[in-house]
Backbone of each chain as nested JSON, in Angstrom:
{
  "chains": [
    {"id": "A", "residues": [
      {"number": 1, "name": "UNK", "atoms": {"N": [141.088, 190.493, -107.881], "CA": [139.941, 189.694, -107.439], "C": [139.182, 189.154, -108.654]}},
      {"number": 2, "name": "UNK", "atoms": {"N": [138.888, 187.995, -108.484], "CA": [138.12, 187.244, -109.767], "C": [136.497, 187.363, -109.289]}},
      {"number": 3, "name": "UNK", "atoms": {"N": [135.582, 187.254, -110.212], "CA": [134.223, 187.493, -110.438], "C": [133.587, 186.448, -109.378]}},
      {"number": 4, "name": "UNK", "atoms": {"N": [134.355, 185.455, -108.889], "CA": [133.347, 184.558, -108.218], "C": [134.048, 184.794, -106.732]}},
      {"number": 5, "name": "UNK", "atoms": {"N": [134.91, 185.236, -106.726], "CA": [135.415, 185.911, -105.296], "C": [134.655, 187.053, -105.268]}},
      {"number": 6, "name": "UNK", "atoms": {"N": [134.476, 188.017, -105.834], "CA": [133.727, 189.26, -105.663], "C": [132.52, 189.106, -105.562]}},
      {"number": 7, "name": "UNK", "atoms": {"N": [131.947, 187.92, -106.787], "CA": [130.357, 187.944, -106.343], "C": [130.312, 187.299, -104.957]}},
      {"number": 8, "name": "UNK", "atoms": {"N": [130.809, 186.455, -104.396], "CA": [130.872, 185.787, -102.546], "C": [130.713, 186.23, -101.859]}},
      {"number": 9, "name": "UNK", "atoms": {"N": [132.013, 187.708, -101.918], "CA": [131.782, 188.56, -101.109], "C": [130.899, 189.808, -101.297]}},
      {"number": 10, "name": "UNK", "atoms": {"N": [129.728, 190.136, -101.71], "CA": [128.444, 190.694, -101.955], "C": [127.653, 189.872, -101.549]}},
      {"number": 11, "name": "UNK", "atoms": {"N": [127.649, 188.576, -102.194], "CA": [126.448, 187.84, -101.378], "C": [126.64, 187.62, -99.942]}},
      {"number": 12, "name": "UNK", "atoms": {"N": [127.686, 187.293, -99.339], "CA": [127.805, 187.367, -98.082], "C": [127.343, 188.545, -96.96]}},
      {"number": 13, "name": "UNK", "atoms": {"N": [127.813, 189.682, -97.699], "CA": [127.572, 190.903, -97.084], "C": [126.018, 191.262, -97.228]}},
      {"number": 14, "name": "UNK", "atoms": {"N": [125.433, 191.013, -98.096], "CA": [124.028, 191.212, -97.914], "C": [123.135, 190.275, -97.235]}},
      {"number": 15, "name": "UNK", "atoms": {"N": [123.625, 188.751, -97.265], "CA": [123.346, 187.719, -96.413], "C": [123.121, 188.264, -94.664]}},
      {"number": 16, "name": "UNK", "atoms": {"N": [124.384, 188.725, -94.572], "CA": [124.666, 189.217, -92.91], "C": [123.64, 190.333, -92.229]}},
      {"number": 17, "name": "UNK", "atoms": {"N": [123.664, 191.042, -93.987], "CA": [122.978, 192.639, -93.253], "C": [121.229, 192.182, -93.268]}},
      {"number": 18, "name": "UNK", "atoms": {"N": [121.4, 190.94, -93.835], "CA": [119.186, 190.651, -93.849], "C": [119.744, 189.916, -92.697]}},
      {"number": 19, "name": "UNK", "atoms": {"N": [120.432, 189.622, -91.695], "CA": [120.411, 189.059, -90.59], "C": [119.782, 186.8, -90.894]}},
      {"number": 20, "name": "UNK", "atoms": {"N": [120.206, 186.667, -92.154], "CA": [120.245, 185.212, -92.79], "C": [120.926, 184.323, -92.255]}},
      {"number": 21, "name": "UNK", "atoms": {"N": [120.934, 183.185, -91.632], "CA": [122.342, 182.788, -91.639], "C": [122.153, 181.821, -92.857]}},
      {"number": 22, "name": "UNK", "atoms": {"N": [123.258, 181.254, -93.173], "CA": [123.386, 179.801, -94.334], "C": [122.138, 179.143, -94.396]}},
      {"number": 23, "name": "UNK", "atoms": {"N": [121.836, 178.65, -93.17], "CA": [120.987, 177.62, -93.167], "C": [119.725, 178.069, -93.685]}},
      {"number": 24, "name": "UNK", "atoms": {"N": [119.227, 179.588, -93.312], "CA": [118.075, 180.129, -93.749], "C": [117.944, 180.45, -95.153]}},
      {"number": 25, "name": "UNK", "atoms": {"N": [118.974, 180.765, -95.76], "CA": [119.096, 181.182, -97.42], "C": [119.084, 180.012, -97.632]}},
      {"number": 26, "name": "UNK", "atoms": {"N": [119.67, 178.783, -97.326], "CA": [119.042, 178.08, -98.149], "C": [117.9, 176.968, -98.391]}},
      {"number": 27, "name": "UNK", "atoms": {"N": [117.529, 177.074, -97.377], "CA": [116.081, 176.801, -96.965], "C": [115.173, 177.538, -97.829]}},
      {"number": 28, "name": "UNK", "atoms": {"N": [115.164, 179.044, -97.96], "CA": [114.681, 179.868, -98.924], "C": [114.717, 180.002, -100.213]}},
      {"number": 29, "name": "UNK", "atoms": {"N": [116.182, 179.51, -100.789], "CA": [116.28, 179.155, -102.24], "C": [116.18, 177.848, -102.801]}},
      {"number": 30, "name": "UNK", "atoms": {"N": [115.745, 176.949, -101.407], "CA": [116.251, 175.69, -101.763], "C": [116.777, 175.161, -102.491]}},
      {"number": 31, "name": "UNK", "atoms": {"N": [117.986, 175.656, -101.924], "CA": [119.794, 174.99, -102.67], "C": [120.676, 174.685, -101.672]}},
      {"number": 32, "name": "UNK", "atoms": {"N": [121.566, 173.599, -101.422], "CA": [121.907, 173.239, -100.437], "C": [123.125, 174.484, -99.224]}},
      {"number": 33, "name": "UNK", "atoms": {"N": [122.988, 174.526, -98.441], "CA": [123.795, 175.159, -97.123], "C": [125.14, 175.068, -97.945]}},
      {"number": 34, "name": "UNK", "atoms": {"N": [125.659, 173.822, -97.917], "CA": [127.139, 173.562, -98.654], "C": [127.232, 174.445, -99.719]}},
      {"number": 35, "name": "UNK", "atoms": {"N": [126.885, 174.476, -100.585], "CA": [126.652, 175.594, -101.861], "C": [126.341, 177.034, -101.961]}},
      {"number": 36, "name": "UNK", "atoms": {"N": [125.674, 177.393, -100.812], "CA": [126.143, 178.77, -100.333], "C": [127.335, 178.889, -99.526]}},
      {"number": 37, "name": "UNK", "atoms": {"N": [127.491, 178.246, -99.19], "CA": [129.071, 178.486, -98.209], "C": [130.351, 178.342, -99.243]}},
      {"number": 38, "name": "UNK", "atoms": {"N": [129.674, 177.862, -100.127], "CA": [131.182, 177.394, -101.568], "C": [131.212, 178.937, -102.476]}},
      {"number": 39, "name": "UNK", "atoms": {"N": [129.293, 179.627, -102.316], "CA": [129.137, 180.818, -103.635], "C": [129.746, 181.55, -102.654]}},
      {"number": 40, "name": "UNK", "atoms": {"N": [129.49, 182.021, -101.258], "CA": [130.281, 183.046, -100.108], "C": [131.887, 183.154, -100.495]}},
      {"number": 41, "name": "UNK", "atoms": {"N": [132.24, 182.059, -100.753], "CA": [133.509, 181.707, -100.095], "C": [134.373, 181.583, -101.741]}},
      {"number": 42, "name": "UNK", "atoms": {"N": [133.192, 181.676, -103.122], "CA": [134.434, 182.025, -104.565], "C": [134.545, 180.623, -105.289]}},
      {"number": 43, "name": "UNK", "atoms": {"N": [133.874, 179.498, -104.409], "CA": [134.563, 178.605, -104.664], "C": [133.621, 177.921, -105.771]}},
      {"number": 44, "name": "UNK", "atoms": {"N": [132.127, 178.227, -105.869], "CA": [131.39, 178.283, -107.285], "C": [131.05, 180.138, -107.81]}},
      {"number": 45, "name": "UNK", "atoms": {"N": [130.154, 179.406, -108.868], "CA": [129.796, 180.839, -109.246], "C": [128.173, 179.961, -109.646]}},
      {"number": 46, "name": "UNK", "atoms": {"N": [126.754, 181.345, -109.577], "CA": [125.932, 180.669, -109.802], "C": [125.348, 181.24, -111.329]}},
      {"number": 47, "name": "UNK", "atoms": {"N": [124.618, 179.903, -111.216], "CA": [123.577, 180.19, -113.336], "C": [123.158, 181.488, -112.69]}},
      {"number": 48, "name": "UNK", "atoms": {"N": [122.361, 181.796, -114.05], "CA": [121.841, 183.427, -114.132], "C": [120.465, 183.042, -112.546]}},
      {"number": 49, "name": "UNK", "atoms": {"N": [120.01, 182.076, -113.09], "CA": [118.825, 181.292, -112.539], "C": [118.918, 181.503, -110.822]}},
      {"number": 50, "name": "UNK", "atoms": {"N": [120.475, 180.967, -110.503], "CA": [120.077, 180.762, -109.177], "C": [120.98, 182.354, -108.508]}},
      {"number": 51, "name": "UNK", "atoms": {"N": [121.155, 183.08, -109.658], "CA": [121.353, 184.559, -109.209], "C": [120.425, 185.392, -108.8]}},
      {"number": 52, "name": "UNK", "atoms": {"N": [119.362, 185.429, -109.958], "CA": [118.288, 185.897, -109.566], "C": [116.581, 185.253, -108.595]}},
      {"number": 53, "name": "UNK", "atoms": {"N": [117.309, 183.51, -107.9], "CA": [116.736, 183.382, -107.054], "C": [117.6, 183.735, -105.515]}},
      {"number": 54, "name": "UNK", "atoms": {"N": [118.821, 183.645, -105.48], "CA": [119.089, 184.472, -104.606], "C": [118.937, 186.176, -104.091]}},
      {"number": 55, "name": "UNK", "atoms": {"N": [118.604, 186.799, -105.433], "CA": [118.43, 188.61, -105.141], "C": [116.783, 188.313, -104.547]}},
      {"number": 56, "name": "UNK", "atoms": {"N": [116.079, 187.525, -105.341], "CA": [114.37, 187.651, -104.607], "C": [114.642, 187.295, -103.062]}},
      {"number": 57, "name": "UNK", "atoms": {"N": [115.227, 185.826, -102.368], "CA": [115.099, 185.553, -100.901], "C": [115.823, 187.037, -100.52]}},
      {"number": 58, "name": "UNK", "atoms": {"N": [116.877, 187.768, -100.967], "CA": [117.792, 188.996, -100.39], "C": [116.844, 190.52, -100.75]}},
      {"number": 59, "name": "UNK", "atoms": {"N": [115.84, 189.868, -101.227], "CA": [115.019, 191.332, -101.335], "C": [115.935, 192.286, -102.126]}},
      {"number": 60, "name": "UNK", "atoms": {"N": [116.945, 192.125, -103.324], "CA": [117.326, 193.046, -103.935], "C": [117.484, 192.906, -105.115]}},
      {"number": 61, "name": "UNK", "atoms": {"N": [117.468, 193.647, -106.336], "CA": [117.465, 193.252, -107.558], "C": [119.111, 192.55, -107.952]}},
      {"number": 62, "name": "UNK", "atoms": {"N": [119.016, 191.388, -109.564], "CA": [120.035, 190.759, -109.296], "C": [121.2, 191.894, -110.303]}},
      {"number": 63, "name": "UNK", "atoms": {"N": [120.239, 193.015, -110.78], "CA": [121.048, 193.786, -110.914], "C": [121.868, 194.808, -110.292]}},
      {"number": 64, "name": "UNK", "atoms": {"N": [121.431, 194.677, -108.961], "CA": [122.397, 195.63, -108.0], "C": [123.508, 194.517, -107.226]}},
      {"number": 65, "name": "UNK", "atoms": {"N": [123.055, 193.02, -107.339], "CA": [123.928, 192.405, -107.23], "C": [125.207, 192.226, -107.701]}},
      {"number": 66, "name": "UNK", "atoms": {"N": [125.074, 192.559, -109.331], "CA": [126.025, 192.445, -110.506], "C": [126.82, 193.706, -110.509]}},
      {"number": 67, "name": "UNK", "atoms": {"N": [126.115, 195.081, -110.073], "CA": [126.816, 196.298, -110.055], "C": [127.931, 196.222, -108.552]}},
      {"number": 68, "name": "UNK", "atoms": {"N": [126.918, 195.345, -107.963], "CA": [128.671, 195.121, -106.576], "C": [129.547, 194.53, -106.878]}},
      {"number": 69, "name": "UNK", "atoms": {"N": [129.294, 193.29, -107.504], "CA": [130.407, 192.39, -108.023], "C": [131.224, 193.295, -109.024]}},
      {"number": 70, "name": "UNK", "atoms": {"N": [131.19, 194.221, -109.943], "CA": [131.641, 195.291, -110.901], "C": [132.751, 195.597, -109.994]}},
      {"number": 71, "name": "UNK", "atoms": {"N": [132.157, 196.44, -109.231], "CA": [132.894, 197.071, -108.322], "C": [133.774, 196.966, -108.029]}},
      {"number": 72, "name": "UNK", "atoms": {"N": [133.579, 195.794, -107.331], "CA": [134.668, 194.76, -106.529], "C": [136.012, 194.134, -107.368]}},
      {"number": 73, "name": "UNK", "atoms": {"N": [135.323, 193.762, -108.569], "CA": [136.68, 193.889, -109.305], "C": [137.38, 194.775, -109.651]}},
      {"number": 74, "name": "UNK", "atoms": {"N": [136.62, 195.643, -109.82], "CA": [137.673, 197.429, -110.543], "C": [138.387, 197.565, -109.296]}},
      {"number": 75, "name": "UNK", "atoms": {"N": [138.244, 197.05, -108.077], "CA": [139.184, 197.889, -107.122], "C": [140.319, 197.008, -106.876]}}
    ]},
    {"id": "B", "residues": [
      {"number": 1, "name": "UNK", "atoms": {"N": [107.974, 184.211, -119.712], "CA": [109.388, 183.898, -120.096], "C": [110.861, 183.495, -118.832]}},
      {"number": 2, "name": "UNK", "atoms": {"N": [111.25, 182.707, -119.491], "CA": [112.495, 182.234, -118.126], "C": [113.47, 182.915, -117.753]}},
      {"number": 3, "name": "UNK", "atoms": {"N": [114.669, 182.592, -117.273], "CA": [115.858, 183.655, -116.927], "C": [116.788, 183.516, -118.172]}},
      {"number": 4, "name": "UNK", "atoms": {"N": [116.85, 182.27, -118.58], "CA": [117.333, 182.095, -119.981], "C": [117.101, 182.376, -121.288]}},
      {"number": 5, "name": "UNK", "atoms": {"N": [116.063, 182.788, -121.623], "CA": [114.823, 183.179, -122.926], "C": [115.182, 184.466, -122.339]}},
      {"number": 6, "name": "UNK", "atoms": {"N": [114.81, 185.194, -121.503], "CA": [114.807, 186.641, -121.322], "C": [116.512, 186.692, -121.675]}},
      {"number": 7, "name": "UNK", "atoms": {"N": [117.603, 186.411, -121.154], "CA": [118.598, 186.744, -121.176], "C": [119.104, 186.673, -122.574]}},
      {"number": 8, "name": "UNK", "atoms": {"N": [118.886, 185.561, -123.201], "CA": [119.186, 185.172, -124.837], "C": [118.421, 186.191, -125.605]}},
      {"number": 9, "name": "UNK", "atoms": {"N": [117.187, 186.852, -125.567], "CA": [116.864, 187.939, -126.299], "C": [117.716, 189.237, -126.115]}},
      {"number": 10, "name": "UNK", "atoms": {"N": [118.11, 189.218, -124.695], "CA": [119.494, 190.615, -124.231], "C": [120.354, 190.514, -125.062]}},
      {"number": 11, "name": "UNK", "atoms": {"N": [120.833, 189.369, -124.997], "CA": [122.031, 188.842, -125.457], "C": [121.858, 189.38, -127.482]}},
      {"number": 12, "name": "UNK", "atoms": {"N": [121.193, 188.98, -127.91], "CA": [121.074, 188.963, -129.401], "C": [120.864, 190.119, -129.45]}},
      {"number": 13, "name": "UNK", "atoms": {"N": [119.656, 190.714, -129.249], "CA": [119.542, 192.309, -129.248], "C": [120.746, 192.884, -129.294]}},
      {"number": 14, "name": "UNK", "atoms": {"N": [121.678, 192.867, -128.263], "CA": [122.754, 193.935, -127.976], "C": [123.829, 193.134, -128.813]}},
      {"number": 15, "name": "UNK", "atoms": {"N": [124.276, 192.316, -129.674], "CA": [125.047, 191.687, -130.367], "C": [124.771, 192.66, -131.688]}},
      {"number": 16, "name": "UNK", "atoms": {"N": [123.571, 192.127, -131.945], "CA": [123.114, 192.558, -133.742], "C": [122.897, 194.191, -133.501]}},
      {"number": 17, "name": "UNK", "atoms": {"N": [122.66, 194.583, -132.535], "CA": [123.003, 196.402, -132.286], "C": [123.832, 196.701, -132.598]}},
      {"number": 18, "name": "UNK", "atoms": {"N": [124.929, 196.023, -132.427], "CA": [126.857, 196.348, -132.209], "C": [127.377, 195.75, -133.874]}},
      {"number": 19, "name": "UNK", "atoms": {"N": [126.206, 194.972, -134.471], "CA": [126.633, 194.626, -136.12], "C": [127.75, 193.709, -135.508]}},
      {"number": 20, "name": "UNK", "atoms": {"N": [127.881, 192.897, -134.61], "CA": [128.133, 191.46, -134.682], "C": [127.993, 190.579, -134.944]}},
      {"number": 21, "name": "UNK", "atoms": {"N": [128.506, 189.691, -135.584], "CA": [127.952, 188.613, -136.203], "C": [128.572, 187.301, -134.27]}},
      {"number": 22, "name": "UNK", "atoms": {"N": [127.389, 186.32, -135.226], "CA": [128.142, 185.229, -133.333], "C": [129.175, 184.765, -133.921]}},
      {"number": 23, "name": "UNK", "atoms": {"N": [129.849, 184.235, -134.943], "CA": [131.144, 184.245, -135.426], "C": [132.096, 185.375, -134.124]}},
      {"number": 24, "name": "UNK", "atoms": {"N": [132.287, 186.301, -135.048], "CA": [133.081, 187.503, -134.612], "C": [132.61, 187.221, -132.767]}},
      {"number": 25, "name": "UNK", "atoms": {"N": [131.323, 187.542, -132.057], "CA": [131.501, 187.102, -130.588], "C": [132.211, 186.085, -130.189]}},
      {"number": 26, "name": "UNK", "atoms": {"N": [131.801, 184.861, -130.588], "CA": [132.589, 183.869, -130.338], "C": [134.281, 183.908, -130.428]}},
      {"number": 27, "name": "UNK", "atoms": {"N": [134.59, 184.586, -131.222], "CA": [136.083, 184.73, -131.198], "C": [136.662, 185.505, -130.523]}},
      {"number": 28, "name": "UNK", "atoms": {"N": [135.718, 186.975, -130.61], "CA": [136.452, 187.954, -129.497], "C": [136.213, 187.652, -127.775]}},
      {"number": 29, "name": "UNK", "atoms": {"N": [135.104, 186.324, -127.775], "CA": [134.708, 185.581, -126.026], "C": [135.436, 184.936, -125.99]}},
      {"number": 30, "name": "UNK", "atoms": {"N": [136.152, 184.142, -127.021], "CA": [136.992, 182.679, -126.848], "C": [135.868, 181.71, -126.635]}},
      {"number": 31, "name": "UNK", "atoms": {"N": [134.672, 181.949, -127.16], "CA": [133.29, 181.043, -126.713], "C": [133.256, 180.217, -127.915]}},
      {"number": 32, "name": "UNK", "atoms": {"N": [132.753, 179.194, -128.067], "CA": [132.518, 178.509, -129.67], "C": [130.87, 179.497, -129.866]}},
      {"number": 33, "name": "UNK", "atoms": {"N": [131.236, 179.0, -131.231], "CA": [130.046, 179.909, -131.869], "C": [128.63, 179.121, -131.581]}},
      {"number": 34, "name": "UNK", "atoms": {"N": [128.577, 177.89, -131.539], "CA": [127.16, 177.316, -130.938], "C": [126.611, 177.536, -129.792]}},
      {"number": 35, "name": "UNK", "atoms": {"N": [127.688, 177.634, -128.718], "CA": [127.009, 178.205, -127.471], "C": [126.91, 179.607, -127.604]}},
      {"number": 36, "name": "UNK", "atoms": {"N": [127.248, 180.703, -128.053], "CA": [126.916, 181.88, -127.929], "C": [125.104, 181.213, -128.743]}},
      {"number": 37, "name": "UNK", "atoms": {"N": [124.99, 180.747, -129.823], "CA": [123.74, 180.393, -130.368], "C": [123.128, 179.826, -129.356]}},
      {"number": 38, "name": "UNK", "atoms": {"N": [123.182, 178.883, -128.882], "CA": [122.436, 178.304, -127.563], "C": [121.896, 179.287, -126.387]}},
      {"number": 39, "name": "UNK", "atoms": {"N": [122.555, 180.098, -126.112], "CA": [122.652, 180.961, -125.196], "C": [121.458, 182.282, -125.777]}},
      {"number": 40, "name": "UNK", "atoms": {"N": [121.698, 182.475, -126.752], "CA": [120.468, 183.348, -127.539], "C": [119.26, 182.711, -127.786]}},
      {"number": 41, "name": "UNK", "atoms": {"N": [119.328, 181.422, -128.058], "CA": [117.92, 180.829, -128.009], "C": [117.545, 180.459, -126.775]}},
      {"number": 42, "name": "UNK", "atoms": {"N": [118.439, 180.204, -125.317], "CA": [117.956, 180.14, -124.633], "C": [117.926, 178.828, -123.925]}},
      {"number": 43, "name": "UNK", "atoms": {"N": [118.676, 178.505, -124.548], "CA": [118.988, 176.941, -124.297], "C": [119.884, 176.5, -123.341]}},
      {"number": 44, "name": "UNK", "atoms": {"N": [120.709, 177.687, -123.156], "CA": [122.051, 177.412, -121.751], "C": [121.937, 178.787, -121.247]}},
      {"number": 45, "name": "UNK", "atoms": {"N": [122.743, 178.626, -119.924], "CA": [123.019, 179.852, -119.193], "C": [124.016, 180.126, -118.899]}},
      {"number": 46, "name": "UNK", "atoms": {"N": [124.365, 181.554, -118.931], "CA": [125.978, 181.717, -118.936], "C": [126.352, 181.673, -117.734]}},
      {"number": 47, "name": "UNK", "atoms": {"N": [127.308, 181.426, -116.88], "CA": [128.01, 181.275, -116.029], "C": [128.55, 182.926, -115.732]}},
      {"number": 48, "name": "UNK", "atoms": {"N": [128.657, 183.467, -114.341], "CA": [128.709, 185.249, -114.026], "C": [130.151, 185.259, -115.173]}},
      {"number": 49, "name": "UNK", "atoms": {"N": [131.381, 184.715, -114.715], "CA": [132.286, 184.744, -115.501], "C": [131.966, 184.543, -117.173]}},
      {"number": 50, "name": "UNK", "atoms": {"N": [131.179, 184.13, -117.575], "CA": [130.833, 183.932, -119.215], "C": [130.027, 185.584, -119.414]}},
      {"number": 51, "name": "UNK", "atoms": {"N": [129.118, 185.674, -118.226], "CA": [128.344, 186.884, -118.618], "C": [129.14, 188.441, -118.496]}},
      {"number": 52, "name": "UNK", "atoms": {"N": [130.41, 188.37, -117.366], "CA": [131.262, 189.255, -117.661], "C": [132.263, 189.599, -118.595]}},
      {"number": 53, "name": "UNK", "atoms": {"N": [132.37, 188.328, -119.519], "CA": [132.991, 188.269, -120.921], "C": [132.332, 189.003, -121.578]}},
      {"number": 54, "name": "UNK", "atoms": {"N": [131.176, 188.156, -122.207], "CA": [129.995, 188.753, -123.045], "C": [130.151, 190.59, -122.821]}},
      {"number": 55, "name": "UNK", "atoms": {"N": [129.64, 190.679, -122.121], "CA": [129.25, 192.129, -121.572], "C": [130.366, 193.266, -121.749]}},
      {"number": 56, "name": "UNK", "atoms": {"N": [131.48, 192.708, -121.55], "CA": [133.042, 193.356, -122.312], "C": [133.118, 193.472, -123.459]}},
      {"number": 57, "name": "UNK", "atoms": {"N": [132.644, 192.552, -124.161], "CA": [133.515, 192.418, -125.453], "C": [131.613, 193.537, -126.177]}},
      {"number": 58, "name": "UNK", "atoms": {"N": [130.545, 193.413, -125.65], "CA": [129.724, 194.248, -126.249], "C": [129.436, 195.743, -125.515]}},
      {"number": 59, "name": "UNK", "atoms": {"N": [130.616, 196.092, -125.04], "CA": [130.794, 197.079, -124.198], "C": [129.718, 197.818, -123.582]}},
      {"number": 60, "name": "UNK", "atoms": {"N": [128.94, 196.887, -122.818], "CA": [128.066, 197.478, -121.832], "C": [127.99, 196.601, -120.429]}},
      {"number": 61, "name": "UNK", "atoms": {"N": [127.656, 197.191, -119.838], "CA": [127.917, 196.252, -118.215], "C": [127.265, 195.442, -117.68]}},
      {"number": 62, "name": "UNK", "atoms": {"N": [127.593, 194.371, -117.42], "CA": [127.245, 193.289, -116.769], "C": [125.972, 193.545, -116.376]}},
      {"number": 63, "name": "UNK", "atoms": {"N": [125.713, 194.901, -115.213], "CA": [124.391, 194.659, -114.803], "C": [123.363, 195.495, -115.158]}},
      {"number": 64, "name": "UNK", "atoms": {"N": [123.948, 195.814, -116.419], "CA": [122.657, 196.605, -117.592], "C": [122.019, 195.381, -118.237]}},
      {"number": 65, "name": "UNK", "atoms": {"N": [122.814, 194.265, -118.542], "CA": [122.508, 193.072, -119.227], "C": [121.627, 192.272, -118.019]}},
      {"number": 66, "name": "UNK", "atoms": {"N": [121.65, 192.446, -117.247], "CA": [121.054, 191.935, -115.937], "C": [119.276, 192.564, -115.616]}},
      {"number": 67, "name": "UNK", "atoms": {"N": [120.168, 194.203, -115.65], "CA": [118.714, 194.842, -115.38], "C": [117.567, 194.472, -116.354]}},
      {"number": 68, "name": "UNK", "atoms": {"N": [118.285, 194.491, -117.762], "CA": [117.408, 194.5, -119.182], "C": [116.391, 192.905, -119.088]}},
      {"number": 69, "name": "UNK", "atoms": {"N": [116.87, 191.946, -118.822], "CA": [116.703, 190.304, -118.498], "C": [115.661, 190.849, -117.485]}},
      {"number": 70, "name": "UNK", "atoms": {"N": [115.797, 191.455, -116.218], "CA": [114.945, 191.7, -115.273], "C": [113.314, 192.268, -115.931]}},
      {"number": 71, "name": "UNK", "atoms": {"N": [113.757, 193.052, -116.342], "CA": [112.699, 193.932, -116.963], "C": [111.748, 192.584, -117.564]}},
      {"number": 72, "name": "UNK", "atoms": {"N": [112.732, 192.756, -118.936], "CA": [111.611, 191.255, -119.768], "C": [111.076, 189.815, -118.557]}},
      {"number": 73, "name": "UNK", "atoms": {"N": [111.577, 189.373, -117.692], "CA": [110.69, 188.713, -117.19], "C": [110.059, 189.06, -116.273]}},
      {"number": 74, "name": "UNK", "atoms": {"N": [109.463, 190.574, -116.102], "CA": [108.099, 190.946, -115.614], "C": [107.107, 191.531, -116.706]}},
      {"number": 75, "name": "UNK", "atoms": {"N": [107.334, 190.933, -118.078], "CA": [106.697, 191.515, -118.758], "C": [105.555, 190.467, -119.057]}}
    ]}
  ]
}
């Protein structure tokens, strides 16, 4: 698994569990719907910038973000 | 301070800790040596894949380099 597949799938999974859909994250980060569905899905990766404006709308630090994405690759 | 200024002080700090020169980073990142400089002053942002390089080659983890950035911009 590559870093922007792993980070997708973390952001996705925490997306689901705050009960977000697309449209609401990005309304909240104001960054377009299309562009979260591309970071979900591997197909970008984001600046440090719009990492740690996605952990504030997800209520979690963007360092527990980075320790899932870790993860996700070691396995 | 920004996400970039905070991160570029991580970044240098934990370089010149390790008695790296940005020469020697740059070669062991495959990065040119101006953007690792850019990136310490603060001037660009690394991309998750650039920041999981970095973070390898100065053998500490991605989201220690994350947490540390966090810290400094609530300071």
């Amino acid at each position: 698994m590559d870093v922007k597949t792993a980070f997708g799938s973390v952001l996705r999974e925490i997306r689901t569990h705050r009960n977000f859909s697309q449209e609401q994250m990005s309304l909240e980060c104001d960054l377009d719907r299309t562009y979260i569905s591309l970071l979900e899905r591997g197909k970008r990766q984001p600046t440090l910038t719009t990492l740690f404006r996605l952990a504030t709308v997800l209520n979690v630090s963007a360092a527990e973000m980075i320790d899932e994405t870790q993860k996700r690759l070691q396995d």
